[in-house]
C-alpha positions, -999 to 999 in steps of 0.1 A, spaced: 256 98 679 223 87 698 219 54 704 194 32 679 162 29 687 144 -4 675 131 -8 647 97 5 649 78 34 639 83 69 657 63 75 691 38 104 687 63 127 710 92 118 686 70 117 658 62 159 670 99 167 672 108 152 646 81 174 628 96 203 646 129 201 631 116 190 593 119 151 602 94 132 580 79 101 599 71 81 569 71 82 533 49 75 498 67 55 473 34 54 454 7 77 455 -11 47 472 3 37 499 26 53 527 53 36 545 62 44 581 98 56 592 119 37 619 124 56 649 159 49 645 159 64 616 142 95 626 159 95 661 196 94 637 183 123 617 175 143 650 206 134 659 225 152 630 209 176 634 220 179 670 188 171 686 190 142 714 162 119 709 174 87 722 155 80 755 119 93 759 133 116 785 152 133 764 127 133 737 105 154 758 133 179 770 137 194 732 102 189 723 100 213 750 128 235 743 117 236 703 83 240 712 93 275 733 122 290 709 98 287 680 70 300 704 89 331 714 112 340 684 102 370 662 117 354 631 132 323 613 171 328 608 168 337 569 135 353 557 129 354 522 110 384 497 101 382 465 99 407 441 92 442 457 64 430 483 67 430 518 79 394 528 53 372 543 77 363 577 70 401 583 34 403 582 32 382 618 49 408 635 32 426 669 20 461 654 42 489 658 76 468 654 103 488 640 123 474 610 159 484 598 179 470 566 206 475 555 209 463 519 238 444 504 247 472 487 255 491 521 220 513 524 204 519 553 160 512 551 138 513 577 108 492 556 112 459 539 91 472 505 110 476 474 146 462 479 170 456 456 175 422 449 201 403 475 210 392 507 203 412 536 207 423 570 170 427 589 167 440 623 133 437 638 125 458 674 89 449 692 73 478 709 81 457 739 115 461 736 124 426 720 150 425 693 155 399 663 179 399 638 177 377 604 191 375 568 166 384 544 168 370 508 151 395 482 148 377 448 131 385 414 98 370 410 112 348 384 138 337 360 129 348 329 124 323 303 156 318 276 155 333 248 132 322 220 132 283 216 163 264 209 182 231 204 216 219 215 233 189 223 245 171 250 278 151 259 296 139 285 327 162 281 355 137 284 340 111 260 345 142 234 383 136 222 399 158 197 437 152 175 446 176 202 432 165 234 455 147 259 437 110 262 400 133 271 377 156 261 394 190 275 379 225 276 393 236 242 373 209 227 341 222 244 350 254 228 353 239 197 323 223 197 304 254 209 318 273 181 313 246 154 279 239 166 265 270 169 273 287 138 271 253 115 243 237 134 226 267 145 226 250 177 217 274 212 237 257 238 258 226 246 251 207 276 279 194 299 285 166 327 297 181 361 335 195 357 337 196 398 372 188 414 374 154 417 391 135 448 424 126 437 442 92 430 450 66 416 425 55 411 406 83 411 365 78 411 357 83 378 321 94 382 312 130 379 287 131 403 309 121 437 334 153 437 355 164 465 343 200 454 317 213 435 327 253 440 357 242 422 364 231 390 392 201 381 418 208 365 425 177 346 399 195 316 425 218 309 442 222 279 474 222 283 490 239 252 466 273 259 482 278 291 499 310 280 532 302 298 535 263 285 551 281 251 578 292 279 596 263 294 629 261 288 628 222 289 619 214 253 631 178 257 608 170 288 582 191 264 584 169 236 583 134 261 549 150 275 534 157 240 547 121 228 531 108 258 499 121 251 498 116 215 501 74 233 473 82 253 448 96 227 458 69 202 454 45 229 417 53 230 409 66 193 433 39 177 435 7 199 398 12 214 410 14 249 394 25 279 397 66 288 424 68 314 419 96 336 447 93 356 473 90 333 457 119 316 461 139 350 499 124 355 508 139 320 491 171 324 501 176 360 541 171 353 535 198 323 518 218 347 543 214 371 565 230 346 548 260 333 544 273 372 585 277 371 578 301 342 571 333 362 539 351 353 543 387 336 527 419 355 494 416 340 489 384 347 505 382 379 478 411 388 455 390 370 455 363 397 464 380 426 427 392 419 416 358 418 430 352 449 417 382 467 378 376 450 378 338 461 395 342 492 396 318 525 373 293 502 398 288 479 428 292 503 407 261 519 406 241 485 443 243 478 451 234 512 430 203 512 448 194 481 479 199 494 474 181 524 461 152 504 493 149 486 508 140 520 482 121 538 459 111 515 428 121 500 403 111 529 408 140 556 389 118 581 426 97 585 445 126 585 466 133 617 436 145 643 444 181 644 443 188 605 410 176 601 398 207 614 406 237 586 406 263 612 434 246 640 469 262 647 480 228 634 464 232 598 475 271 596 513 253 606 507 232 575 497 258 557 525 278 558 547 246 553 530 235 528 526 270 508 543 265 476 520 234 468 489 257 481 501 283 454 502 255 426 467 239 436 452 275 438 468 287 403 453 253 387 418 265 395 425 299 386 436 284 351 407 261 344 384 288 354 400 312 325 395 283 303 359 278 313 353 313 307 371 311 273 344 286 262 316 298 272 326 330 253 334 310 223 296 294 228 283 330 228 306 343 198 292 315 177 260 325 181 241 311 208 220 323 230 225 304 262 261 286 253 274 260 283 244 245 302 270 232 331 260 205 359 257 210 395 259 174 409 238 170 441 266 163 463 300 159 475 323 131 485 327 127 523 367 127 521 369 155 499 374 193 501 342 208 502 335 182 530 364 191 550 361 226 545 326 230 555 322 206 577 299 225 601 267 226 573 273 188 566 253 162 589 283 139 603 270 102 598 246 107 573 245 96 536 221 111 511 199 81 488 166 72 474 138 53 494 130 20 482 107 20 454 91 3 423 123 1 409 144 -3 433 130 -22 459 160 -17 485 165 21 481 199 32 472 222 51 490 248 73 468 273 78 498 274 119 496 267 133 531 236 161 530 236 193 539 217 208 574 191 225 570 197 244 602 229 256 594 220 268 559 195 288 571 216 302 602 244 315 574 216 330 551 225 302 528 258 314 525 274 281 509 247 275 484 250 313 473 291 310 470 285 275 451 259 291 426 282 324 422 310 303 414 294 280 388 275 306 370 310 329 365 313 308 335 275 292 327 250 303 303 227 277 321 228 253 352 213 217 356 205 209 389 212 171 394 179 158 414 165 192 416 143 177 442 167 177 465 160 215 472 128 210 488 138 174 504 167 145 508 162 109 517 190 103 546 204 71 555 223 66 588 257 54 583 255 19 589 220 11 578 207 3 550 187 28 524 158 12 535 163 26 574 162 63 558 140 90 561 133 124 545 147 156 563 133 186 545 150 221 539 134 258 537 128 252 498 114 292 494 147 303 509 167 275 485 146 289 455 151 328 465 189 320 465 187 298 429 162 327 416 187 354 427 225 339 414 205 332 385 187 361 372 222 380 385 245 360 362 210 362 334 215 322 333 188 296 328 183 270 357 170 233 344 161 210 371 166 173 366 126 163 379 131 124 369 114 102 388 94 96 421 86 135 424 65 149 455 33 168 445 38 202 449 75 204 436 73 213 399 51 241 408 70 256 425 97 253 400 73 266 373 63 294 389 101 306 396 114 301 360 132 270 365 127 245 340 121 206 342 135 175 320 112 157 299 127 123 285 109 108 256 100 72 266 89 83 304 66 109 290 26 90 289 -5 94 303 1 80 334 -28 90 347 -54 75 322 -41 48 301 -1 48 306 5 53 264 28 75 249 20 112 253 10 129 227 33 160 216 4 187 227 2 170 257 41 178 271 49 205 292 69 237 273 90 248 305 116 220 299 147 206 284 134 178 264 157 153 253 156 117 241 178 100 260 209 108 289 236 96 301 221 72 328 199 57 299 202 33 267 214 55 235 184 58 213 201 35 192 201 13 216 164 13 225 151 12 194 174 -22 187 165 -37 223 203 -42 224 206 -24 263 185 -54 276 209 -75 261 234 -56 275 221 -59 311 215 -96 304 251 -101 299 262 -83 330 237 -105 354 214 -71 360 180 -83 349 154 -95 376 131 -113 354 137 -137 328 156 -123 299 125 -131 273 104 -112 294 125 -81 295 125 -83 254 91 -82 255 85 -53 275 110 -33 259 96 -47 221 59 -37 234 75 -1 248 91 10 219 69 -7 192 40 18 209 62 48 206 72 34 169 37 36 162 26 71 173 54 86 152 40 68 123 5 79 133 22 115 131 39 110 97 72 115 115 91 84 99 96 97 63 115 78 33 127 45 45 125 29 86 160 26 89 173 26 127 190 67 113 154 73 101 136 62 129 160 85 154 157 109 132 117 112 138 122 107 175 136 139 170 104 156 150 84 140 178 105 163 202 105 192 177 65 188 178 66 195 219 61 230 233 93 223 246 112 256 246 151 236 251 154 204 230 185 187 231 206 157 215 221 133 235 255 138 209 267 102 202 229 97 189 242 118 162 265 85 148 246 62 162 264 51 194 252 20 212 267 19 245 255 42 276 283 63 294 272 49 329 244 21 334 233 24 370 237 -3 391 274 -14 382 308 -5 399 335 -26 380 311 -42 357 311 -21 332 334 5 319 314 37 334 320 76 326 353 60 307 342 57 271 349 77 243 321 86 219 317 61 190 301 54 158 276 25 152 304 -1 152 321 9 185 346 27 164 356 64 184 345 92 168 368 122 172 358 157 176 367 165 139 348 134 124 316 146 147 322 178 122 323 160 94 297 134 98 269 136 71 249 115 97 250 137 129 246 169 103 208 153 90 200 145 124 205 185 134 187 194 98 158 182 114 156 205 144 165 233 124 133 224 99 
């Protein structure tokens, strides 16, 4: 890596490369005032990127070598069409320049009009004789929007324990609840946390958003007993001590109150695993996943061998022996083979959870509802993990992706996921974003996009420096879009971008006008441009998910009782004095308490069930096509699943759902609970 530059703001020579390669220079964290980058920082971001920017000298040797390849080429690496127009890359061309395509679907065309949707391959000849050759992504217009309008919940999967589930919410349950809540509560979808891989271990990360894959889904959601060959094994004894031991580890959390233990969870299920691969697979399933294999190919030959490998060296590839941290050496294809029979196990695991996946979804769309699972792309992977290992070449090596210090957050934050390159995706056409996409909306009726932003631009942070020494790299967001818009409309799945947040102007535009929804949360929706009170419902946007609350923020419970600022007080979190924090809550939701009464939304008495309840009609009041309920506001849970800005503090992503009094709530009381039943009454008024 270059060496750092001081810390000063880029020279106008780097400030022109940087430019060059989609560097920003500074940054707005408020509409008001701009804040210069460091050259260091923008000199480290060149630097992933494979640019050398660390002497002047070398500044001006690729300023001139960017400044004549962009000069002479005939076209960008991917070049993106939408609908049946000619793409704009095209119309620069010299007159007279000859195109050929051939499609995706193996035709040969000699115009770029009126493709069929997909990835292709354009040749471009000049009359001069000069050739260029790029991918060309043709994508519908846009998404169209879901059907009709509809309500759904939301729920951190694991949280979401049944009488059958192994110490955690496990696919069977999400089935269950699809089913239950779409032909009871007339619900249209249910909303899920990411169900990536996660990096193995004890302990294993316990966050949802840090996977070691997101192509891939973890296996620790399965449910054990629907496995068609667990009815199989021959050893009934070591049977009944895995079911005993899992009946210990859901009373543990529904009886005693403990903690969700996800890696006892994954020890129980992985020894029973362990034991329905001895039973051998009959033709039709053997055929079954042979299939599998064949359709995910070297990308899930990759996975399992990561896995594998991590069972013997550890789950951080970057201390592995030096020759197997590179997927494609003799040495790793050596291991490989050695290691084939735990390659077969890892790669059947993710052929099992997908069929389970699958299952619920269908059971979400038997029941009734018109989009079924809304699953959750996370916004990146951990650097140890599989994805990172496997795909090393479109990461940035020594980068970190974060958030620039702002109002909130005065000293940035940096979420320790390394960022794509821009460069590379746009050399493969997009290729790993396409397979990501195909793979998650195999089994998705819809697809969050964590920090949607992050399509258009990501705040990168050298490793070593803090967030504050970042900088913004931007990516081809028309050719990120054309890709979304494409998987998408193939798979006839709705996309919902998470828009919270410092947002650059232009970005939800651009969403709109491709299909893709936004989030709207109740208490960040006012007039922030007159007054700052609470929006009124007329006022909201009708191209989002609107919800109430998530799983980053207070339960609306919680709000409404100003118990989360006493909640942060207790854990040392709050920056001002704690009667100052009361009051600004008090004054926040006594204004929002006060609109819905101005609307004649609080009916019958003001209790805390009442008042949620008319949160609710608030929603139902928006133009908001998706509204959704956060699922342990239905019995009046207290505690958020993950309050940002703790590690060990607090019991994050580990907490089952619960009722009022911190009592868990199983899947079968949710179905029975007059409470959460009224609450879903009102959306269906």
């Amino acid at each position: 890596m270059a060496a750092p530059r001081p810390a000063e703001p880029p020279d106008e020579e780097l400030s022109r490369l940087a430019a060059l390669h989609g560097v920003a220079t500074s940054y707005s964290p408020s509409p008001d005032r701009t804040v210069a980058a460091t050259a260091t920082a923008v000199t480290l971001a060149l630097a992933a990127l494979g640019v050398d920017a660390a002497t002047p000298e070398a500044v001006r040797t690729a300023l001139t070598a960017r400044e004549r390849e962009r000069a002479e080429r005939l076209l960008p690496p991917t070049v993106v069409g939408w609908g049946t127009g000619t793409p704009a890359a095209l119309t620069a061309l010299p007159r007279d320049s000859r195109l050929l395509v051939r499609t995706e679907q193996g035709e040969i065309r000699t115009c770029a009009e009126r493709l069929p949707p997909g990835v292709h391959e354009l040749t471009v000849t000049t009359p001069d004789g000069r050739t260029a050759r790029a991918h060309l992504i043709v994508a519908p217009d846009a998404l169209p929007a879901p059907p009709g309008r509809s309500h759904g919940l939301l729920v951190q999967l694991y949280s979401l324990l049944s009488r059958r589930s192994w110490g955690m919410g496990d696919l069977a349950d999400l089935g269950e609840l699809a089913a239950w809540a779409g032909r009871t509560l007339g619900a249209g979808f249910v909303q899920v946390n990411p169900l990536h891989a996660a990096v193995p271990g004890p302990p294993t990360d316990p966050s949802p958003y840090r996977p070691s894959s997101r192509r891939f889904p973890d296996p620790v959601h399965l449910r054990v007993e629907d496995v068609p060959e667990f009815a199989y094994v021959e050893d009934r004894d070591r049977v009944r001590a895995l079911r005993e031991r899992a009946g210990r580890l859901r009373e543990a959390v529904l009886v005693t109150g403990g903690l969700i233990d996800r890696d006892a969870v994954w020890e129980a299920k992985r020894e029973a695993l362990e034991l329905v691969r001895e039973v051998p697979l009959g033709p039709g399933r053997r055929a079954a996943y042979r299939d599998f294999l064949a359709a995910q190919g070297r990308a899930l030959e990759d996975h399992a061998t990561w896995y594998a490998l991590a069972e013997v060296h550890g789950a951080d590839w970057h201390r592995w022996p030096a020759a197997l941290r590179d997927p494609r050496s003799a040495e790793t294809a050596r291991a490989r083979r050695e290691l084939a029979d735990r390659v077969d196990f890892h790669s059947r695991l993710v052929w099992l959870t997908d069929a389970q996946l699958t299952a619920a979804q269908r059971a979400a769309r038997e029941a009734g509802m018109p989009v079924g699972i809304v699953h959750d792309l996370a916004v990146g992977v951990h650097p140890g993990g599989a994805d990172a290992w496997a795909q090393q070449e479109f990461f940035a090596a020594g980068m970190s992706v974060g958030a620039p210090p702002d109002a909130f957050n005065a000293r940035g934050q940096d979420w320790g996921l390394p960022p794509w390159r821009p460069d590379r995706l746009a050399d493969s056409g997009y290729a790993p974003f396409r397979a990501l996409l195909q793979a998650l909306f195999r089994y998705a009726g819809a697809l969050r996009i964590d920090h949607v932003m992050g399509l258009f631009r990501l705040w990168w942070v050298p490793e070593g420096h803090p967030p504050t020494e970042g900088t913004y790299v931007r990516y081809d967001a028309e050719a990120m879009l054309a890709v979304l818009v494409l998987e998408a409309s193939r798979a006839g799945a709705v996309v919902i971008g998470e828009d919270l947040g410092t947002v650059e102007p232009g970005v939800r535009e651009a969403l709109r006008e491709r299909g893709v929804y936004g989030t709207s949360v109740l208490w960040f929706e006012r007039d922030w441009e007159g007054d700052g009170s609470p929006l009124p419902p007329e006022g909201w946007r009708a191209d989002c998910l609107a919800t109430a609350t998530t799983h980053d923020l207070p339960s609306t419970a919680a709000r409404l009782s100003g118990e989360h600022v006493e909640l942060r007080d207790g854990l040392g979190l709050l920056t001002r004095p704690l009667e100052e924090e009361r009051a600004e809550a008090a004054a926040d939701v006594g204004e929002w308490r006060e609109l819905l009464r101005r609307l004649g939304l609080v009916r019958g008495d003001s209790s805390e069930e009442a008042e949620i309840q008319a949160v609710h009609r608030y929603l139902l009041r928006t133009p908001a096509r998706m509204i959704g309920v956060w699922l342990p506001d239905g019995v009046g849970d207290r505690r958020p699943q993950n309050l940002p800005g703790t590690w060990d503090q607090y019991p994050n992503w580990r907490l089952p759902i619960a009722d009022a009094r911190g009592r868990p709530v199983t899947l079968e009381d949710l179905a029975g609970s007059a409470r959460l039943r009224a609450l879903m009454d009102v959306l269906r008024e």
